[in-house]
N, C-alpha and C positions, 0 to 999 in steps of 0.2 A: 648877524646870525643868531638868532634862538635857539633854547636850548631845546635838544631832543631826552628821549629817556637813557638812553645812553650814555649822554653824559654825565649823568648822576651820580655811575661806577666809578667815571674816570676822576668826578671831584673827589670821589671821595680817597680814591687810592692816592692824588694828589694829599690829600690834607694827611695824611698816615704815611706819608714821604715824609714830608716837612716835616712831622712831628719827630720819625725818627734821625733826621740826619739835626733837628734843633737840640735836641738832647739824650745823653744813656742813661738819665735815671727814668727807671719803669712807671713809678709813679706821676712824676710831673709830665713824662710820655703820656699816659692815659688822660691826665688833665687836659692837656691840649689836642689831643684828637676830639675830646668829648667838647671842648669849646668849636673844634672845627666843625664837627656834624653837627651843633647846636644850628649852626650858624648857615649850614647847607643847609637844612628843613626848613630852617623858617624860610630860606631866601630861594630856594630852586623850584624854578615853573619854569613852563614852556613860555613865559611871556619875558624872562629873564635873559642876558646875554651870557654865556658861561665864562669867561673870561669876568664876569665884576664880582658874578657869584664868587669865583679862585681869587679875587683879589679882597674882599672882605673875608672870607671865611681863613687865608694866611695869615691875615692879619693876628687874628686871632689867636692861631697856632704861634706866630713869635712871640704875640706878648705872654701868655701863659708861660710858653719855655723859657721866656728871657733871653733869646737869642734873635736878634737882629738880621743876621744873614744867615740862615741854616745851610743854605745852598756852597758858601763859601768854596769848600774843599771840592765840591761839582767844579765849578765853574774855574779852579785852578787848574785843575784834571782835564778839564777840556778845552783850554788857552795851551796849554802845553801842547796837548794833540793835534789841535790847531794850527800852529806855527811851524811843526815839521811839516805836517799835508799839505798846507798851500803850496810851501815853495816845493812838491814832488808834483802837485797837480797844476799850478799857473801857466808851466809850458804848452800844455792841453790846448790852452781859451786863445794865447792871443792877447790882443789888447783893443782891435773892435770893440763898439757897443751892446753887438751881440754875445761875444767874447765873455768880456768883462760884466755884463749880469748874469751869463750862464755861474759863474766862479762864485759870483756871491750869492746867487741863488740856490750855486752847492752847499754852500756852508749853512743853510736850512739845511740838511740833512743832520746837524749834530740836535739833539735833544737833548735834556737830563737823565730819560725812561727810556731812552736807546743806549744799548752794548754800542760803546766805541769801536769795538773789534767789527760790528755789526754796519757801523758805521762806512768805517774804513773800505769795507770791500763795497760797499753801495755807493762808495764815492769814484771806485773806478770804469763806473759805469759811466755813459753818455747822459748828457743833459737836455731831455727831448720834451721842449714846453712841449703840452697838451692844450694849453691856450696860449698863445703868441703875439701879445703885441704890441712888442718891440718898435718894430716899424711905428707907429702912432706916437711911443714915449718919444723918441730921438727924433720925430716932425715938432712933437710938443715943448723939446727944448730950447727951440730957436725963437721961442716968443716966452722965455720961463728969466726973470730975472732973482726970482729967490724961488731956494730947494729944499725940504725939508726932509733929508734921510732916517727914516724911525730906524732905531736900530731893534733884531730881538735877543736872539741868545748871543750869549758873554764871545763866544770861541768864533763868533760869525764877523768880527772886528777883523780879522787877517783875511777872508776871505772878501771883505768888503772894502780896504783901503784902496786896491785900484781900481775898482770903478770911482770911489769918492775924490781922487786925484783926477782921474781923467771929468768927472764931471767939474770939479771945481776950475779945468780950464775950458771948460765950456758956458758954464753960467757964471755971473754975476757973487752971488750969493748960495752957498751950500751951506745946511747948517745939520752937522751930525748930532741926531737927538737921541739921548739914552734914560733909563728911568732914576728920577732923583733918590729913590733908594730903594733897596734889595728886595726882590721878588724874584721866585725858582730862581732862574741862570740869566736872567735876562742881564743884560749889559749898565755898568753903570761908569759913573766917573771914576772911581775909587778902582774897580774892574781895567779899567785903562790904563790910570798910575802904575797899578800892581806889573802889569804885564809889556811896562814902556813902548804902550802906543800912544798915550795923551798927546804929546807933542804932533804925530804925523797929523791927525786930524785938526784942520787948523781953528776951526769954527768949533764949539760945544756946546750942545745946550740939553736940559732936562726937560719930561714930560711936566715936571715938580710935581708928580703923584710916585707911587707902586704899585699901580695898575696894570697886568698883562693889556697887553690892546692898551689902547687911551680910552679914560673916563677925561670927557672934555669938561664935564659939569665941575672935578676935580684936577685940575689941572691950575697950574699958574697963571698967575696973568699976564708973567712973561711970554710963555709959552702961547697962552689966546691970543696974546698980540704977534706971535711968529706964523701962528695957524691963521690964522688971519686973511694974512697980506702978501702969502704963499703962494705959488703961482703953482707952482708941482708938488706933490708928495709922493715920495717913494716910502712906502710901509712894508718892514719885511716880516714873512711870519704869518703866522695861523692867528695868535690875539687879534694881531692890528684886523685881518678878513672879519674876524667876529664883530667888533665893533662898528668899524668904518661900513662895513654892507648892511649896516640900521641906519647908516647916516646918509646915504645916498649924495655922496661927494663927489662928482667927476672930477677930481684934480688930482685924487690918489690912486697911485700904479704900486698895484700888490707884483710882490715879488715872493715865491715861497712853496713850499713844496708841503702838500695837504697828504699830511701823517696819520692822520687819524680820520677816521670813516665818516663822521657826523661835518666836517669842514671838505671831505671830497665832492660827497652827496649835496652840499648847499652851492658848491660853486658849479657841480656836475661834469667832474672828474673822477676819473679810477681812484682810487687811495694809493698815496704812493706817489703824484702827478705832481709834477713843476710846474708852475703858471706865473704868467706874466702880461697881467689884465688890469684894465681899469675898471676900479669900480663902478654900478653901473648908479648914475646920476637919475 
């Protein structure tokens, strides 16, 4: 997905988050926004994907602040809130495959830039894809010998362990992929340890960037070699659509709930819509 004009607000209030939760001195504050906008003007067109635009222009903002994960206290904040909701919402789904992606595709509803409390009550709602299907992934699994689950935000790990259980006794190979270091809330290793899920997931692997979405050009070559030789990809999330819908990959099944106006419009859903599609090849 390309960037629309739209987007430009959202990076930039993006880069004036980060700047203030990486530091409370006012002045190294201002440094690093002004290094973040330096870095949106040069780099934001409509020919850009906004996700690489947010992952070069943070870049930025950490190292000016000298803070490495600004987002930290986010993303404890929302593990926390996480872990009581699942177990009041899991009775809901079931344990189908229908089930078990509606639950994880609830846990896209936590953001950074959403009220928890706002959260919460959008979580006791019903989970009604607007694209469905379901039906196709679970036909696609009986010929799928390696999995590659992209993980996005930090607090979406509770809400993702059983479908990753129930897929791991259905394939061969499941490999839970998280980003090798800290960007907004997204999920990392360090994010697992902290909050003892590491062990549940038995497979772990990194994008080895800090890229919302995946930049494959910057990636491992670990990782190239997992993306590879992948038979499925489950990508959850608004980055992973940004990227992956330039790449035109039919092996990847978006799973994710489109928050914002410029990612409903490109997939052509309401804003606000659950979807569970593959991308179109």
């Amino acid at each position: 997905m390309r960037a629309v004009t739209e987007c430009y607000g959202c990076l930039e209030r993006l880069i004036v988050t980060t700047a203030k939760l990486a530091t409370e001195d006012p002045t190294l504050r201002e440094k690093a926004i002004a290094a973040g906008r330096a870095i949106l003007d040069a780099e934001f067109s409509p020919a850009k994907i906004p996700a690489r635009v947010a992952a070069v222009a943070q870049r930025a903002v950490r190292q000016v602040a000298g803070n490495p994960d600004p987002f930290r206290k986010v993303k404890q904040g929302e593990l926390a809130f996480a872990a009581v909701a699942v177990e009041e919402l899991k009775p809901r789904f079931g344990d189908d495959w229908t089930g078990l992606l509606s639950l994880a595709a609830l846990g896209n509803t936590v953001d950074f830039f959403r009220d928890l409390e706002v959260v919460a009550r959008e979580m006791e709602q019903p989970v009604d894809f607007i694209i469905n299907q379901i039906p196709a992934f679970v036909d696609r699994l009986a010929s799928t010998r390696c999995l590659l689950f992209l993980t996005d935000n930090a607090a979406e790990c509770y809400f993702d362990l059983p479908l990753y259980r129930k897929l791991c006794r259905t394939v061969e190979e499941v490999v839970y992929v998280v980003k090798a270091r800290p960007v907004q809330n997204d999920l990392t290793l360090a994010d697992l340890e902290e909050c003892g899920l590491k062990e549940s997931f038995t497979r772990l692997e990194s994008t080895g960037t800090d890229s919302p979405g995946l930049d494959l050009e910057s990636a491992s070559p670990e990782f190239k070699s997992l993306y590879a030789r992948a038979d499925l990809v489950l990508a959850k999330g608004m980055g992973y659509y940004e990227t992956f819908s330039e790449m035109k990959d039919g092996r990847v099944f978006h799973l994710l709930r489109a928050k914002c106006r410029p990612v409903a419009a490109a997939i052509g859903v309401p804003q606000g819509s659950f979807v569970a599609a593959f991308s179109r090849s």
